[in-house]
C-alpha positions as CSV (number, residue, x, y, z in Angstrom):
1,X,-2.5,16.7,4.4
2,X,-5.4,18.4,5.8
3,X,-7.2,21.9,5.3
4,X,-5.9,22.3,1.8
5,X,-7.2,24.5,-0.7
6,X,-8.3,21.6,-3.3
7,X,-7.4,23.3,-7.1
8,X,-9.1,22.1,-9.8
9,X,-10.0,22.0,-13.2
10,X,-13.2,22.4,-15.6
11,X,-15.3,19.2,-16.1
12,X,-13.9,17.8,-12.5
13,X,-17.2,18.1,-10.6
14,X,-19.3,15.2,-12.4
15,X,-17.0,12.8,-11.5
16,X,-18.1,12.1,-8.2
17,X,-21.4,11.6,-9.8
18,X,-19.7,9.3,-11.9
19,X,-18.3,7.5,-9.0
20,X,-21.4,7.4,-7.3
21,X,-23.6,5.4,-9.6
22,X,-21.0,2.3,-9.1
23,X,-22.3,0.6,-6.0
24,X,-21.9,-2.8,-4.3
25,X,-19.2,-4.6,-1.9
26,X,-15.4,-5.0,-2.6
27,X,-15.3,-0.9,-4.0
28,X,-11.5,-0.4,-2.7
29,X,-13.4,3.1,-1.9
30,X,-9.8,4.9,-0.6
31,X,-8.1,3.2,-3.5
32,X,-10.4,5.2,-5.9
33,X,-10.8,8.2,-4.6
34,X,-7.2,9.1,-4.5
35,X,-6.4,8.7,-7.7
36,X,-9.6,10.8,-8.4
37,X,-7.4,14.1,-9.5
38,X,-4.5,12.7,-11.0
39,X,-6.5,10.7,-13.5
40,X,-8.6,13.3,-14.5
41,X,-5.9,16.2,-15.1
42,X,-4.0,13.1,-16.9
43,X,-7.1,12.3,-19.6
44,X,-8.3,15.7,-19.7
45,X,-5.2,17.8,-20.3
46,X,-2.3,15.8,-21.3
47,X,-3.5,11.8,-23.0
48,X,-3.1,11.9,-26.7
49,X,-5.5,9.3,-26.5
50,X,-9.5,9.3,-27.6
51,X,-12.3,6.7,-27.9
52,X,-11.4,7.4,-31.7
53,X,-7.5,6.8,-31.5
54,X,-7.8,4.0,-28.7
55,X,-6.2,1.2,-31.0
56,X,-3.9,4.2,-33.1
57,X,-0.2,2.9,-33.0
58,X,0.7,6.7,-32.7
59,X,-1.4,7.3,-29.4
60,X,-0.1,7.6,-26.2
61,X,-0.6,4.9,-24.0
62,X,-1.9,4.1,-20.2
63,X,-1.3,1.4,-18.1
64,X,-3.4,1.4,-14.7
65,X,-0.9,-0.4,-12.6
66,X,-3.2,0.4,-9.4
67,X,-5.6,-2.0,-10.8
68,X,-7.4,-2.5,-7.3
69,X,-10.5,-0.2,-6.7
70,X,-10.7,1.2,-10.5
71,X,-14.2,3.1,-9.8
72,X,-12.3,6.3,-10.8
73,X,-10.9,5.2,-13.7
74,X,-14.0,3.9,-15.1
75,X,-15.6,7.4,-14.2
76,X,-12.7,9.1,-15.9
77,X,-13.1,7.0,-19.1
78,X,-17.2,7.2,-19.0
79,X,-16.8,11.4,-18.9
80,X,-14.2,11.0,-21.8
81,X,-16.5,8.9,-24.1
82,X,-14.9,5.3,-23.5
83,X,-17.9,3.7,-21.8
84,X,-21.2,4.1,-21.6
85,X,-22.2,5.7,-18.7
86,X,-25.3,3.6,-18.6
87,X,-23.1,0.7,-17.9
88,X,-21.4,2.4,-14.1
89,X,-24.5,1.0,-12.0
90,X,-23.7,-2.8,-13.4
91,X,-20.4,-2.0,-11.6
92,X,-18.8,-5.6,-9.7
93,X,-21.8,-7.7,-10.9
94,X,-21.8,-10.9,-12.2
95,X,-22.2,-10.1,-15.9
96,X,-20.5,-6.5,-15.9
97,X,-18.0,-5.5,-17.9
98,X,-16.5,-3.4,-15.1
99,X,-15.2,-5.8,-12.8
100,X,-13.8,-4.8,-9.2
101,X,-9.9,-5.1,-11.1
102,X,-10.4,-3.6,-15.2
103,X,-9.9,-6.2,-18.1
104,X,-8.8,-4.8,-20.9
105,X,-10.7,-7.6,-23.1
106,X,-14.1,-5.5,-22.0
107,X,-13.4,-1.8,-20.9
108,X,-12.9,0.2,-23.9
109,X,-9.4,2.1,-23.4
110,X,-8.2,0.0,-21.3
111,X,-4.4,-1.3,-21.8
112,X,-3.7,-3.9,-19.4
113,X,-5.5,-6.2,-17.3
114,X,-4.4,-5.7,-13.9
115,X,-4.8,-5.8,-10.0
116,X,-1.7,-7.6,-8.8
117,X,0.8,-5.0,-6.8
118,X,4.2,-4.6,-8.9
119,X,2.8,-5.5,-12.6
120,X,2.5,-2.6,-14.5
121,X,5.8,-0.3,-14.1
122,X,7.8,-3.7,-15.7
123,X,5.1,-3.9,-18.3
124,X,5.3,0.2,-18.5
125,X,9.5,-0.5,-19.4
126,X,8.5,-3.0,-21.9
127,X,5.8,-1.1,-23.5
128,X,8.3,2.4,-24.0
129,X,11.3,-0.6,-24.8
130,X,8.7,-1.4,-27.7
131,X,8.0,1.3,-28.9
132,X,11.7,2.7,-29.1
133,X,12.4,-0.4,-31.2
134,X,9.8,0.0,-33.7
135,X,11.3,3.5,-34.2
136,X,8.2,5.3,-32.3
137,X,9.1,8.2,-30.8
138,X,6.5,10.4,-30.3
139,X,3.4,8.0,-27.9
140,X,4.2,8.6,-24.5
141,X,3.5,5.9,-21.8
142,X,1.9,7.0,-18.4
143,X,2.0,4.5,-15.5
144,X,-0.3,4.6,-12.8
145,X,1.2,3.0,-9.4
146,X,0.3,3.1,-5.4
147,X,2.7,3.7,-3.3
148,X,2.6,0.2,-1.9
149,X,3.1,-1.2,-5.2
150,X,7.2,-0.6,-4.1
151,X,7.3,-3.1,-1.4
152,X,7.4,-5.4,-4.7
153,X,10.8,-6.0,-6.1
154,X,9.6,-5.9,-9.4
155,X,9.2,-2.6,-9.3
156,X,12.3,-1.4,-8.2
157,X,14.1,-3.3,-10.7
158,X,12.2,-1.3,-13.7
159,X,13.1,1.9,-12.3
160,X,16.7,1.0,-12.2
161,X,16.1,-0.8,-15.4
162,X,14.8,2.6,-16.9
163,X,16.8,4.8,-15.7
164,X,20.0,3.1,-16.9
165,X,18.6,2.6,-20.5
166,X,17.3,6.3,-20.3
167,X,13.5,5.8,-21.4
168,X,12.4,9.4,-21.8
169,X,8.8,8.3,-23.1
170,X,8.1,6.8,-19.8
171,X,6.5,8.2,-17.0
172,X,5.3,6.9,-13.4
173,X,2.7,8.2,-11.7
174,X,2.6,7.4,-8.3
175,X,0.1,7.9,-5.5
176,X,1.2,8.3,-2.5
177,X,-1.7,7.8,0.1
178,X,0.9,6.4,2.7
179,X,-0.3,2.6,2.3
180,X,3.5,1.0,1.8
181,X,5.0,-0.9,4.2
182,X,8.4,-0.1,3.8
183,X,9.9,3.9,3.9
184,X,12.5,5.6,1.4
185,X,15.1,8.0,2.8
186,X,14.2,10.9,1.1
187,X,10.8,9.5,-0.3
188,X,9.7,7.8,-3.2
189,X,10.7,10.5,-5.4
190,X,14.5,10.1,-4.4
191,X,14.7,6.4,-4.9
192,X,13.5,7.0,-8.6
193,X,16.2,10.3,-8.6
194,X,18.8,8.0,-7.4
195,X,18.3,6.0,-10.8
196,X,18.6,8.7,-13.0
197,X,14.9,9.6,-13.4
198,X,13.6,13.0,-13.6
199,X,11.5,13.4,-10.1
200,X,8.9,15.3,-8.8
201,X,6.6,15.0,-5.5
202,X,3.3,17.5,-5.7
203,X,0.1,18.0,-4.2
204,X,-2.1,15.4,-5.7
205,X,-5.2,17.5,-5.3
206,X,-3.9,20.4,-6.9
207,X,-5.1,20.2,-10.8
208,X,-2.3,23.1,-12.0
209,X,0.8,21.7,-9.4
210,X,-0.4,18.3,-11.4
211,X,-0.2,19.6,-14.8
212,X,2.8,21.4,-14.1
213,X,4.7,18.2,-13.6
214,X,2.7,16.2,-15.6
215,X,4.6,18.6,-18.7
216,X,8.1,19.5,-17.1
217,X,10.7,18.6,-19.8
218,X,13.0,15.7,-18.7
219,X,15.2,14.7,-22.4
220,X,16.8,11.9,-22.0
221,X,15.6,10.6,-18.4
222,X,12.1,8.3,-17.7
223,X,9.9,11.3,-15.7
224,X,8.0,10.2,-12.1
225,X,5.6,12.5,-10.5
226,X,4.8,11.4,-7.2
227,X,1.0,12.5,-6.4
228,X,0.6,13.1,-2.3
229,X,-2.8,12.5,-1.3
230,X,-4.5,12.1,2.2
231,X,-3.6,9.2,4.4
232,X,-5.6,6.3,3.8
233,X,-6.6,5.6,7.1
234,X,-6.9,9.3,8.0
């Protein structure tokens, strides 16, 4: 996906700044960057989530399931309020907060402590599963995946798992930077259609295609938006 026009939205253009102050080895650099855009048109546009409403029982809730390489995640949450911005250049080191996989124990914001491929779509099922029991119908829960994630099992058993039980509150997010291992005929977005999910693949540098999707009505079906990015080796 080359010589694209990259479409974007206000307040985008710190965040490599952002980005940049977190240095050091182990930065999962491609891992980052492509979740860049979807992360920010997520927090800035549709979250009902703030710094203020980060423990609310009402708010909307994110689960970073793509816990490997967060650099843009903690630059998303540092340009929201979260953190501290003065607290990016401790990025990876020993005493940090902001390890090279996010704790939710010591990022503000953060939901789940993760890293580990094929985690946080099951925890994503249990979370909206939750939430419909205690009679919460309004907080929405977003789950950031790579495409890679889906060469773990666990993964595809929460998408047939959600589709069947019809989790409308739920929706994937999945970056597709061509890193899996195994193909889908059809693509990703079809194996979640095939479920019963509402599915849509878009460009995942485009800020208004993202939105778009991001806020398509889907009652009664779990939503996926599957966010094509560069290749990773490209």
């Amino acid at each position: 996906m080359t010589n694209r026009t990259r479409t974007t939205s206000s307040g985008f253009g710190e965040l490599p700044h952002l980005m940049a102050l977190m240095t050091g080895d182990e930065k999962h650099g491609p891992a980052a960057t492509s979740t860049l855009d979807a992360l920010w048109v997520l927090y800035d546009r549709v979250l009902r989530v703030t710094p203020e409403t980060a423990r609310a029982q009402d708010r909307d809730r994110f689960l970073l399931s793509k816990g490997h390489g967060p650099m843009a995640y903690y630059a998303v949450l540092a340009a929201k309020g979260f953190l501290d911005r003065e607290v990016l250049p401790s990025f990876g080191a020993y005493d940090s907060p902001l390890g090279h996989h996010p704790d939710r124990l010591l990022v503000p914001g953060v939901e789940i402590s993760s890293g580990s491929l094929g985690h946080g779509l099951p925890i994503g099922v249990g979370t909206a599963l939750g939430l419909r029991a205690q009679g919460l119908e309004d907080p929405a829960v977003w789950v950031l995946l790579g495409d890679a994630e889906f060469d773990e099992g666990s993964n595809h058993e929460a998408v047939a798992f959600a589709g069947a039980y019809g989790l409308d509150r739920l929706h994937a997010l999945v970056i597709d930077n061509s890193s899996a291992t195994h193909g889908w005929r059809g693509g990703i977005a079809a194996r979640f259609a095939a479920e019963g999910w509402s599915a849509e693949t878009v460009d995942g540098r485009d800020h208004e295609a993202l939105y778009a999707a991001y806020t398509a009505a889907h009652p009664g079906r779990p939503r996926v938006v599957v966010a094509r990015v560069e290749p990773k080796n490209s």
